[in-house]
C-alpha positions in Angstrom: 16.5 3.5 31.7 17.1 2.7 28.0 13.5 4.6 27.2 14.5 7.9 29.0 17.8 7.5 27.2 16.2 7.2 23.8 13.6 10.5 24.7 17.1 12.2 25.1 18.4 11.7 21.7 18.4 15.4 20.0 20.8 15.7 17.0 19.9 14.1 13.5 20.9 12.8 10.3 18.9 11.1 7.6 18.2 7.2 7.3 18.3 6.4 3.9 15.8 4.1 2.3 15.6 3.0 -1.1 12.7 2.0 -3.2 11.1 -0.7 -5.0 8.9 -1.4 -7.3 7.0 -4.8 -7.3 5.6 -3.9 -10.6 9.0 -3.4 -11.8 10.0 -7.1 -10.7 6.6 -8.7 -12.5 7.7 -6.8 -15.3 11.2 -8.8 -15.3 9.5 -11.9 -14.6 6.9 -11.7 -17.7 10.2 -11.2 -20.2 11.9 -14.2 -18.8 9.2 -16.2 -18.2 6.2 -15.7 -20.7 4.2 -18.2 -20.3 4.0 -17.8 -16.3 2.7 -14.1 -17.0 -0.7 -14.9 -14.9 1.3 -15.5 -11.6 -0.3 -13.3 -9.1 2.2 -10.7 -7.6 1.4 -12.3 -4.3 3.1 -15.4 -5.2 6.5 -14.0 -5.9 8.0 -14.9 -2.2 10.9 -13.4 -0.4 13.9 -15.7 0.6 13.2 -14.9 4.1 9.5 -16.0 3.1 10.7 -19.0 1.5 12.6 -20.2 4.3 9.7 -19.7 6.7 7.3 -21.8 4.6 9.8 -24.3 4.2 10.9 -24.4 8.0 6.8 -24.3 8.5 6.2 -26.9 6.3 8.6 -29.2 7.4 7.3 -29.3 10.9 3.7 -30.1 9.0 5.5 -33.0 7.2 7.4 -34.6 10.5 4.2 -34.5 12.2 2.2 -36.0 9.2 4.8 -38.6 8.6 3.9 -38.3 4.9 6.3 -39.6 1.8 9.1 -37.5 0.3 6.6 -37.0 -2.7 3.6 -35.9 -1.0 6.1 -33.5 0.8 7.5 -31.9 -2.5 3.9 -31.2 -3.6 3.0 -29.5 -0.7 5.5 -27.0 -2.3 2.6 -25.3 -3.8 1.2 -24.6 -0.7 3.6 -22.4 0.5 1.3 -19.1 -0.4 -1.0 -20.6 2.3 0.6 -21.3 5.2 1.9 -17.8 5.0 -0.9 -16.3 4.6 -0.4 -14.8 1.3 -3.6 -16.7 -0.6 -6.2 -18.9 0.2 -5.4 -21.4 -2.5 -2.6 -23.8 -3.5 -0.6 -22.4 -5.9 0.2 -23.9 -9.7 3.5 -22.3 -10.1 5.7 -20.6 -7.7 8.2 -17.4 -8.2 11.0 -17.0 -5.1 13.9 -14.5 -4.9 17.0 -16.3 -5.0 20.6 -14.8 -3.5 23.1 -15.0 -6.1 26.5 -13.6 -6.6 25.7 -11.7 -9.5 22.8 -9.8 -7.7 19.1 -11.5 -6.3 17.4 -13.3 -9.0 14.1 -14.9 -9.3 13.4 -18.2 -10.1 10.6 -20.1 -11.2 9.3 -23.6 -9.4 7.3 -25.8 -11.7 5.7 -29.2 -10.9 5.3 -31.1 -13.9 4.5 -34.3 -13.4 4.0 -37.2 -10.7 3.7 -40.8 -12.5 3.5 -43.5 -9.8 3.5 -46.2 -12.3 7.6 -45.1 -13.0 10.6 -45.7 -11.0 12.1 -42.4 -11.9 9.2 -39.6 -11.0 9.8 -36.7 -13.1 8.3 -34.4 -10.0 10.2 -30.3 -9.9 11.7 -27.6 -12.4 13.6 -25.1 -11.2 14.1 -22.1 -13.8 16.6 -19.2 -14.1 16.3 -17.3 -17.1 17.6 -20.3 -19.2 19.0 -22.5 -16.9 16.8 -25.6 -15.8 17.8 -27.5 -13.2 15.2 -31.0 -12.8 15.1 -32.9 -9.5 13.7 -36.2 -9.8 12.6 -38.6 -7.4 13.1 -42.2 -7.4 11.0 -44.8 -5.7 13.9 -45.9 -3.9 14.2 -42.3 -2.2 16.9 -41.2 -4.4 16.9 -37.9 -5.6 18.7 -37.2 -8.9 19.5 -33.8 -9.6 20.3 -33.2 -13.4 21.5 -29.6 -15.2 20.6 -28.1 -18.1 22.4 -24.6 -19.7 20.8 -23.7 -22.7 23.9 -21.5 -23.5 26.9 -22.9 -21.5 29.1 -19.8 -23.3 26.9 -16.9 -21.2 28.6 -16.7 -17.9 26.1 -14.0 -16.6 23.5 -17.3 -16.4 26.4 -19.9 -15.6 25.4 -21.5 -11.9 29.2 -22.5 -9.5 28.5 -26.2 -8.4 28.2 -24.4 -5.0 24.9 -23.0 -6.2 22.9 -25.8 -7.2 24.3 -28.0 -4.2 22.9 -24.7 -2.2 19.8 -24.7 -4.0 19.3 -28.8 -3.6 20.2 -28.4 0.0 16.5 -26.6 0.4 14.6 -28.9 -0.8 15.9 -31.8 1.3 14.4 -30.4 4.2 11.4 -31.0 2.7 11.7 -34.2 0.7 14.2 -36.4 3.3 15.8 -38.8 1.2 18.7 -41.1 2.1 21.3 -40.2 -1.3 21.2 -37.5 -2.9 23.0 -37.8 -7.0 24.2 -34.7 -8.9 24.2 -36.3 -12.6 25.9 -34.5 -15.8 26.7 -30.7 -13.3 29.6 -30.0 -15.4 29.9 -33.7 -16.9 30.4 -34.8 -13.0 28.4 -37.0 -11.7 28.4 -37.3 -7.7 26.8 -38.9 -4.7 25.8 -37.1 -1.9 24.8 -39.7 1.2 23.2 -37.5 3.8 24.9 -38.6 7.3 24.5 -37.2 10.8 27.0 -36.5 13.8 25.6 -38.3 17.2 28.3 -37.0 19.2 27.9 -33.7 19.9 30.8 -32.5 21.4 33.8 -31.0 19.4 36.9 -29.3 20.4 37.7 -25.9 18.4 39.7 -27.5 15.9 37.0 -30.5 15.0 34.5 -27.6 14.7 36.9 -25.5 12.4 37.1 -28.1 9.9 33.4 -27.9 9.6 32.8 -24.3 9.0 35.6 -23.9 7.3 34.0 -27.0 4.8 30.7 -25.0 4.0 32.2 -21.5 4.9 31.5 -20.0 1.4 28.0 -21.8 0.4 24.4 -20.4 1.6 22.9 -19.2 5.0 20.5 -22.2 5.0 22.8 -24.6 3.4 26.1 -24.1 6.3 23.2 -23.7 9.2 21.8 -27.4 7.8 25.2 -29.0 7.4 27.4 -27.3 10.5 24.9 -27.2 12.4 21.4 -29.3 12.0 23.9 -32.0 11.3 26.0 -32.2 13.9 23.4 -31.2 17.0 20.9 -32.9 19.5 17.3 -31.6 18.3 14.6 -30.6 20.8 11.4 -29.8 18.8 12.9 -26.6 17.5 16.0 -26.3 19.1 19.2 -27.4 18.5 22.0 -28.6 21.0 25.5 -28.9 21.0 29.0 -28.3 23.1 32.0 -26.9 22.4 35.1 -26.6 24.5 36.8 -22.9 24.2 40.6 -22.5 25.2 41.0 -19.6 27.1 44.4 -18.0 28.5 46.9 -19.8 30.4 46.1 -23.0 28.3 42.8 -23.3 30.0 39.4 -24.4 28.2 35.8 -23.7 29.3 33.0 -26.1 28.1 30.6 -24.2 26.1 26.6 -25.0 25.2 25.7 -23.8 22.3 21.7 -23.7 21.4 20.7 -22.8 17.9 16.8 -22.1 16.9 15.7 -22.2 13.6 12.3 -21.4 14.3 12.0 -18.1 16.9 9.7 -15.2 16.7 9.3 -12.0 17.7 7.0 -10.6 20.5 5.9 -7.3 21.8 8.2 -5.7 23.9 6.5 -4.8 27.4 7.6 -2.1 29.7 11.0 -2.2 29.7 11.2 -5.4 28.0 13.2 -5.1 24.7 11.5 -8.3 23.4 13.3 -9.7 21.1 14.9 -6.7 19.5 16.7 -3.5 21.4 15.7 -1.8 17.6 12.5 -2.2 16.6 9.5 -4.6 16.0 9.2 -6.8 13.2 6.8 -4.8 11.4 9.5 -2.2 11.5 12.4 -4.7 10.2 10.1 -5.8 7.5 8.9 -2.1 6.1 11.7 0.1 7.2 15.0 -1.4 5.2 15.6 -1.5 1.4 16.0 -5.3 1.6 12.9 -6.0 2.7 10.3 -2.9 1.3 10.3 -4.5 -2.2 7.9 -7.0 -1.2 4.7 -6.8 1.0 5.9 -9.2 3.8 4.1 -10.0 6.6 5.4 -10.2 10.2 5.1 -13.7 11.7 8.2 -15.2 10.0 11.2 -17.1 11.2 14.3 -16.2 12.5 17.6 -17.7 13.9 19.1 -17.5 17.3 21.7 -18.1 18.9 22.5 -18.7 22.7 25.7 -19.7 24.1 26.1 -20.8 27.9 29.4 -21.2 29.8 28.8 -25.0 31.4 28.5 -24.6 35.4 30.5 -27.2 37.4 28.8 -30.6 37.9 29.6 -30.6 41.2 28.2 -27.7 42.1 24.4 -26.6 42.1 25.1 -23.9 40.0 22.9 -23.4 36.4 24.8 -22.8 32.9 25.4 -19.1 32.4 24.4 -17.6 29.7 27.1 -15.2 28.3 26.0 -14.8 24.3 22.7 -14.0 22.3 22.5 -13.5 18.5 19.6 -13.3 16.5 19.7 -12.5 12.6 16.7 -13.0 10.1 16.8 -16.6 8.0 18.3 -14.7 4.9 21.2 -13.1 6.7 20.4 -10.3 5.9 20.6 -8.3 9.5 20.8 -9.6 12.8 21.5 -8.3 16.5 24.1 -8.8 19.1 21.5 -9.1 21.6 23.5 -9.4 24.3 26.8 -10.1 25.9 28.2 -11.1 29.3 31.1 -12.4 30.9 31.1 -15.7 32.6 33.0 -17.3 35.7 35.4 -17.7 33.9 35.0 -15.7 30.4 36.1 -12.7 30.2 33.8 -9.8 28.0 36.8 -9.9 25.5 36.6 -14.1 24.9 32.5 -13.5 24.6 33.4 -11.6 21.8 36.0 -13.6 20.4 33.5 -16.3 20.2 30.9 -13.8 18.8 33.5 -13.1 16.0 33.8 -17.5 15.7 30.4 -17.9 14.9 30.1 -15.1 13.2 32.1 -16.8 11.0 29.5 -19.1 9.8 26.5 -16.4 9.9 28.1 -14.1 7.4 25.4 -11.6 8.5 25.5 -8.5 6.3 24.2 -5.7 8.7 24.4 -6.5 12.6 22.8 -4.0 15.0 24.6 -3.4 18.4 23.1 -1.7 21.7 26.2 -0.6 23.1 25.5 -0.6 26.4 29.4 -2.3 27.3 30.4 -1.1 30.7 32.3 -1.7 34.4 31.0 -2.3 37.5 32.8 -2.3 40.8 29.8 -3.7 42.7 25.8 -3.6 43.1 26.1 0.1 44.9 28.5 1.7 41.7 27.4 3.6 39.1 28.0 1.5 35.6 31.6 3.0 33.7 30.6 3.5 30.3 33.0 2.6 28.0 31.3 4.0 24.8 32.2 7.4 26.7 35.2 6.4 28.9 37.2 4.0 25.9 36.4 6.7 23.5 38.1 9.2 25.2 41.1 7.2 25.7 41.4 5.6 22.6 38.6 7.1 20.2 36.6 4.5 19.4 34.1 2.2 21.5 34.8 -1.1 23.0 33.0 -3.0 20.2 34.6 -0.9 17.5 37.9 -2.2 18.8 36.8 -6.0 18.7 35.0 -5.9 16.0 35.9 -5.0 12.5 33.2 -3.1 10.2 31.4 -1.0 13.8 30.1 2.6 12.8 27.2 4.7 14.0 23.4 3.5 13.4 22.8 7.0 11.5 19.4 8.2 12.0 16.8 10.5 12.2 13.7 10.4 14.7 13.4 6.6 14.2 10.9 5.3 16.6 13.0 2.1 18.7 11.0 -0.9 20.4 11.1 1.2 23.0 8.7 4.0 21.7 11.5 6.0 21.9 12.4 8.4 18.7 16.4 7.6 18.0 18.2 10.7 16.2 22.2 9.8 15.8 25.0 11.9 13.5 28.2 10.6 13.2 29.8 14.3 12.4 28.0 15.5 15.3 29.6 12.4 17.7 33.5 13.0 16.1 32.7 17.1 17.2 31.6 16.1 20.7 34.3 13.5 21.1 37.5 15.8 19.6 35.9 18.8 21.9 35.8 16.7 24.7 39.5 14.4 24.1 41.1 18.3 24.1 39.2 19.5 26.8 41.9 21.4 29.6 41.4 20.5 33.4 41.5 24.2 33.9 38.4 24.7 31.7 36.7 21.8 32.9 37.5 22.6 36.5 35.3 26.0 36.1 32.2 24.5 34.8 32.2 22.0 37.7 30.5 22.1 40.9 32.4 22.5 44.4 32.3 18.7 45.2 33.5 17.5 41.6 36.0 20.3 41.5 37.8 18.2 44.9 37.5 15.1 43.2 39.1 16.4 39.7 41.9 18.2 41.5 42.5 14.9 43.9 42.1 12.7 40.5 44.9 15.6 38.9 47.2 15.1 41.8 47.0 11.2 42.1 47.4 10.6 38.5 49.7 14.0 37.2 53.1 13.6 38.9 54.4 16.8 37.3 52.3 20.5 37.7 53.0 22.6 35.7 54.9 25.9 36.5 51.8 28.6 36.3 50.0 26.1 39.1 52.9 25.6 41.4 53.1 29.4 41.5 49.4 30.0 41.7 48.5 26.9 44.0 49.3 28.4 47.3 48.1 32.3 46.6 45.2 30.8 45.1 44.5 28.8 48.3 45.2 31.1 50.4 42.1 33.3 48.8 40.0 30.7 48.5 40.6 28.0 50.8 41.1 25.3 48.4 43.0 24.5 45.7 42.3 25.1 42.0 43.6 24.1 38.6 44.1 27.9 37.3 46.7 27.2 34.4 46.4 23.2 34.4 46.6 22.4 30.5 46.4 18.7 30.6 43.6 17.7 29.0 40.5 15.6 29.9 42.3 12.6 27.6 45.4 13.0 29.1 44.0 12.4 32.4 41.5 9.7 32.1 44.1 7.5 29.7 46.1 8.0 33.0 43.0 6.5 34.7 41.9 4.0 33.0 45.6 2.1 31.8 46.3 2.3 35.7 43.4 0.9 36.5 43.6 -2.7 34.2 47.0 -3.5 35.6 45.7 -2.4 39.3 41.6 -3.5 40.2 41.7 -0.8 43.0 42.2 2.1 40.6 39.2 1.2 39.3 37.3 3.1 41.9 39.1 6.3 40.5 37.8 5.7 36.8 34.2 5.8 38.8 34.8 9.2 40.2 35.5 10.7 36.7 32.5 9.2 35.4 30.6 10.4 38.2 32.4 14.1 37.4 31.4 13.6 33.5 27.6 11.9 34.0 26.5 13.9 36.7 22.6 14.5 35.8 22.8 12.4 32.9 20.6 9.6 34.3 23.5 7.1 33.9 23.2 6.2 37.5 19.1 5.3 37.2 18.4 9.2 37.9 15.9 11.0 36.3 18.2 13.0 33.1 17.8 16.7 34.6 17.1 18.9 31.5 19.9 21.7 30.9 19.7 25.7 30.5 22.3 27.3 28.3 23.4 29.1 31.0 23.3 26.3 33.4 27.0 25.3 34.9 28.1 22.8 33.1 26.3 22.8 29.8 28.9 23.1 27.5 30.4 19.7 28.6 27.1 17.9 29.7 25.7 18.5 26.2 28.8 17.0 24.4 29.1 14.3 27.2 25.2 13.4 26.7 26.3 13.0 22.7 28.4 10.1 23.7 26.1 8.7 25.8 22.7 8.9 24.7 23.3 9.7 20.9 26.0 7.0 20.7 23.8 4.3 21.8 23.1 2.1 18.5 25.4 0.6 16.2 25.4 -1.4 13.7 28.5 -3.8 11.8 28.6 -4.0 8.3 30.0 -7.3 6.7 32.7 -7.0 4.2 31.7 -8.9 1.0 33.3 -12.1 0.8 35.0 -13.4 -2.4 33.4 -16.6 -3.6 35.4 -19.3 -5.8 34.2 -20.3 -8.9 34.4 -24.0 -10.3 33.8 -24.7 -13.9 
């Protein structure tokens, strides 16, 4: 269904992509770091990269059960296991997120002295700050902080930063304290602890997100998260309980991965992406085309189940999938679906919760939100039927930051090519929204013109004067009746609809026969999508009804830019 929706897509629009220059970046690099001018392009890793070795690594490490200072050199072999050189490296370059714009910093091992207590063992260097972690005997790290100029704020790091930074190498290097010594003449503890409970109500989990809300991706998914779940190899467990209306709270389970992957999507699979294969993530966006990364890393998920009665023999329902890539940097609502006792507008409300602690910049939605009276029904589209009541889609009036995926002939998971305009989709719509029943009724077959004028008489109280003096000559010619001088429009009429129908279920079966008069031979109801003549019946609204269908279909949310405190 979705791949013969795709083939439909006809209007375009560019997708822009910018360009970069890994040259460019070695360039930078040799200027701020001369002495590291022999690093191989190959070893300047991505975040996302980064965080793939390290999640890779750490499994390596568990398994190994080696100490916390064999595990910080195996640092160096991060080029390895991603496949990016055949030999351990002597000096690492990694893009680092920062506030001010990515920057790159250099990881050098210096030393390892078993004969001391304190092992002088990693430098991390920005431009001309040094930040030194050190690794006691004990397993203590000590984290000390050097600015060469403290008066230069463009090089100043917040406290948030270098907890953020520190927070990444713990994964690798498990120690039981961790002490921040002379960061802005503080000097603090940090004693790693771990929630065995695993169940929290909305306002015990608030705290928690709301504590490491503004830090890193990696550094609120270790410490909301890692920290306060049931692991299961890579897998993550824990339970919520939602309130609901009428005071009412559903148990929720929420599993988190840290370690998924995508596959191939097979007939009409989506695999793990309605959008695109990783190769296609990786090669296609700005973020991403700067460096020559290779599919095979690691992303998050996220799956959220509505907890079946014990009593019963029912299994947990899922009602929420998320996915987004280990950076943040986009993501998918995968999927979304009400429960027993969840509606499709709480799923959301906990998408929105979570989303809360993902902070994902670009979030791609297939918008395929609908009603269904039963198995037999036809789906009622509410990225058509919402947007002529309303103007927008369901998602853009949940969500904050929902526009058009614009594109142009780019090729989906599905093999399909996806061509979307948003000027094209506000023409269709406005066309559509001011569309008169009278002009309608003529392009309409002789079945659908009963069902518009029953649907006109049901949910319009009041003709209008031209068709109560036309209605019973007219009938008298013709044998049925018409809407000859009707000027209500197509909005008018299925606002009527659709309002009538959330306070009263059985009007629902009314909102089905207009989108059985508007999607006739669109392939909404699993029918092959007929293909149109310009002077077939009907092609003038089919065409602009097709636009909100089939050239609405992808979506993506764009997250505002959040303010970050600073702390001198």
């Amino acid at each position: 269904m979705l791949s013969r929706a795709l083939r439909s897509a006809s209007l375009s629009s560019g997708l822009q992509h910018q360009h970069s220059n890994l040259s460019n970046i070695k360039t930078e690099l040799a200027l701020e770091n001369k002495e590291e001018e022999t690093l191989e392009p190959s070893l300047i890793l991505s975040f996302m990269e980064f965080q793939t070795g390290l999640i890779e690594l750490s499994k390596q490490i568990d398994s190994e059960r080696i100490s916390p200072k064999q595990a910080l050199q195996k640092i160096l072999s991060l080029p390895k296991i991603l496949n990016k050189s055949d030999t351990d490296a002597t000096g690492l370059f990694i893009e680092w997120p920062h506030e001010l714009g990515n920057r790159i910093i250099n990881i050098v091992i210096e030393k390892i002295d078993d004969s001391t207590n304190d092992v002088h063992i990693l430098k991390l260097i920005l431009k001309k700050v040094f930040i030194t972690i050190k690794l006691r005997v004990n397993h203590e790290m000590i984290v000390e902080y050097d600015l060469s100029d403290k008066k230069d704020k463009n090089l100043r790091w917040k406290k948030e930063d270098i907890y953020e930074l520190v927070n990444e190498f713990y994964s690798i290097i498990k120690v039981r304290k961790i002490i921040y010594k002379d960061i802005y003449a503080n000097t603090q503890e940090s004693i790693v602890k771990k929630n065995r409970n695993w169940h929290f109500n909305q306002a015990q989990f608030n705290q928690i997100i709301t504590q490491y809300k503004m830090n890193s991706i990696t550094y609120r998914i270790n410490n909301v998260i890692i920290n306060n779940a049931q692991r299961k190899l890579d897998d993550y467990k824990f339970f919520l309980n939602w309130p609901i209306k009428d005071d009412a709270v559903v148990s929720l389970k929420i599993v988190f991965s840290q370690a998924d992957k995508f596959y191939l999507p097979k007939g009409d699979n989506a695999g793990y992406s309605w959008f695109f294969t990783e190769r296609q993530l990786l090669s296609s966006f700005a973020d991403y085309k700067q460096y020559p990364i290779n599919p095979g890393q690691y992303y998050y998920s996220l799956k959220v189940y509505e907890k079946a009665d014990k009593r019963t023999k029912e299994k947990d329902k899922e009602v929420l999938n998320v996915w987004l890539s280990n950076d943040a940097k986009y993501g998918e609502l995968h999927s979304v679906h009400k429960g027993k006792s969840l509606s499709g507008n709480d799923v959301l409300n906990i998408h929105k919760y979570f989303d809360q602690l993902f902070q994902i910049k670009n979030t791609f939605i297939c918008d395929d939100s609908h009603i269904k009276l039963d198995k037999k029904s036809i789906k009622i589209p509410l990225r058509l039927i919402l947007a002529l009541v309303t103007g927008k889609t369901w998602y853009q009036t949940k969500l904050p930051g929902v526009k058009l995926f614009e594109c142009k002939n780019f090729k989906s998971a599905h093999d399909g090519l996806i061509t979307q305009n948003q000027d094209n989709r506000n023409l269709a719509l406005l066309e559509l929204q001011n569309l008169t029943l009278e002009k309608l009724y003529t392009m309409l077959g002789g079945a659908e013109q009963k069902s518009l004028v029953a649907l006109y008489k049901n949910y319009i109280p009041h003709p209008q004067i031209l068709h109560r003096a036309t209605r019973g000559f007219l009938f008298f010619l013709t044998g049925d009746q018409t809407l000859l001088g009707v000027k209500t429009t197509l909005r008018e009429l299925v606002t009527e609809i659709y309002e009538q129908s959330k306070a009263d279920k059985s009007k629902l079966s009314d909102l089905e026969c207009i989108t059985h008069i508007l999607c006739k031979d669109s392939g909404l109801g699993g029918e092959d999508i007929k293909p149109m003549e310009e002077d077939s019946l009907g092609y003038w609204y089919k065409v602009r009804v097709n636009e909100l269908l089939w050239n609405s279909f992808f979506w993506i949310k764009t997250e505002a830019p959040q303010a970050r405190t600073i702390i001198h």
